[in-house]
C-alpha positions, 0 to 999 in steps of 0.5 A: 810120390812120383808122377806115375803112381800119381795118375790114374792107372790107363790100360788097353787102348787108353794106354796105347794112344797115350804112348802113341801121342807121346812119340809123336809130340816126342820127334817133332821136339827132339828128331827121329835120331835122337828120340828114346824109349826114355823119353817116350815114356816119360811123356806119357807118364808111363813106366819105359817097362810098359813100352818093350812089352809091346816094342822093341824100340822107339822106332817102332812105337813111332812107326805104330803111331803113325801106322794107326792115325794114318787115315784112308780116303773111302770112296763112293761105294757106287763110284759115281763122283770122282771129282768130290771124292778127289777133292775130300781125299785132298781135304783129309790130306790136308786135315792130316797134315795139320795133324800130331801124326802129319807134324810128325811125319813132317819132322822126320822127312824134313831133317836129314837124319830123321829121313835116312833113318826112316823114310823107307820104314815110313812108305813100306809100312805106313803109308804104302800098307794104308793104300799109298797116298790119298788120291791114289786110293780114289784113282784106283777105285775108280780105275778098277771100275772103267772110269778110265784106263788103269795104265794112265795111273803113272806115279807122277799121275798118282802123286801130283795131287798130294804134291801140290798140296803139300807145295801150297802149305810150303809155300803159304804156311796155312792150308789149302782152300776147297777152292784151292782144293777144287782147282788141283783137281780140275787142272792137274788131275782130272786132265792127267786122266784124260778127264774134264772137270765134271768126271 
């Protein structure tokens, strides 16, 4: 009896995330280029005819995953705390990067192969369909609102706590602080908007 018969039969969104958390562990193990319907399928101990009735490749089914664990920073509906919403858009950051979805991100963006294959894809319909990069969602929301001028909002302005975050767990192989977190938001992003510390 194989594996498959041997399970309980999932459906629906069961079925999904199972598929889902399979393509992630799948490309952080074997790489974008080289990742299959097959092998897909296989772990998550589904049959491959299970995954062309929603998907026509693994690209795709991996894109949807990412797609649908890529969280978004909500921001003080009143919009009277810039500095604590930025630093809990770093920390989701954070969170997520720890992630099967931010492992697997970083699998694809870190190998060649993976990033030509898939980087455009990545930006057009994950990231840039959730609302761009945490801390822009903040920004924006606070822009829109007359915090401050919208023009400030320069892709450097936009992207330089995402990049900062991503330098320290580079640099350091563990996460940012809150103090870390903190720090960021005082020293580079709040004065690239012409903002002090208590925003």
């Amino acid at each position: 009896m194989s594996d498959h018969s041997a399970r309980p039969r999932r459906r629906g969104q069961e079925l999904i995330k199972a598929i889902h958390d399979a393509a992630m562990e799948e490309v952080v193990e074997v790489g974008a280029g080289r990742l299959s319907m097959d092998g897909i399928a296989r772990r998550a101990a589904t049959p491959r005819t299970t995954l062309y009735r929603r998907w026509s490749d693994p690209i795709e089914v991996l894109l949807d995953a990412l797609y649908h664990q890529h969280p978004v920073e909500e921001p003080a509906p009143g919009a009277d705390d810039l500095r604590g919403d930025l630093v809990r858009a770093l920390r989701l950051m954070v969170d997520w990067s720890l992630s099967p979805a931010g492992r697997a991100v970083a699998a694809i963006l870190t190998d060649p192969k993976g990033a030509a294959l898939m980087s455009q894809a990545l930006f057009e319909r994950v990231f840039a369909d959730k609302g761009g990069t945490f801390t822009r969602t903040v920004l924006r929301h606070y822009a829109d609102r007359g915090h401050f001028p919208a023009e400030l909002l320069t892709p450097v302005v936009t992207d330089i706590g995402e990049a900062l975050v991503t330098k320290r767990l580079i640099d350091t192989g563990s996460a940012p602080s809150d103090a870390d977190l903190c720090d960021i938001v005082d020293q580079a992003i709040l004065p690239a908007i012409g903002l002090g510390p208590k925003a």
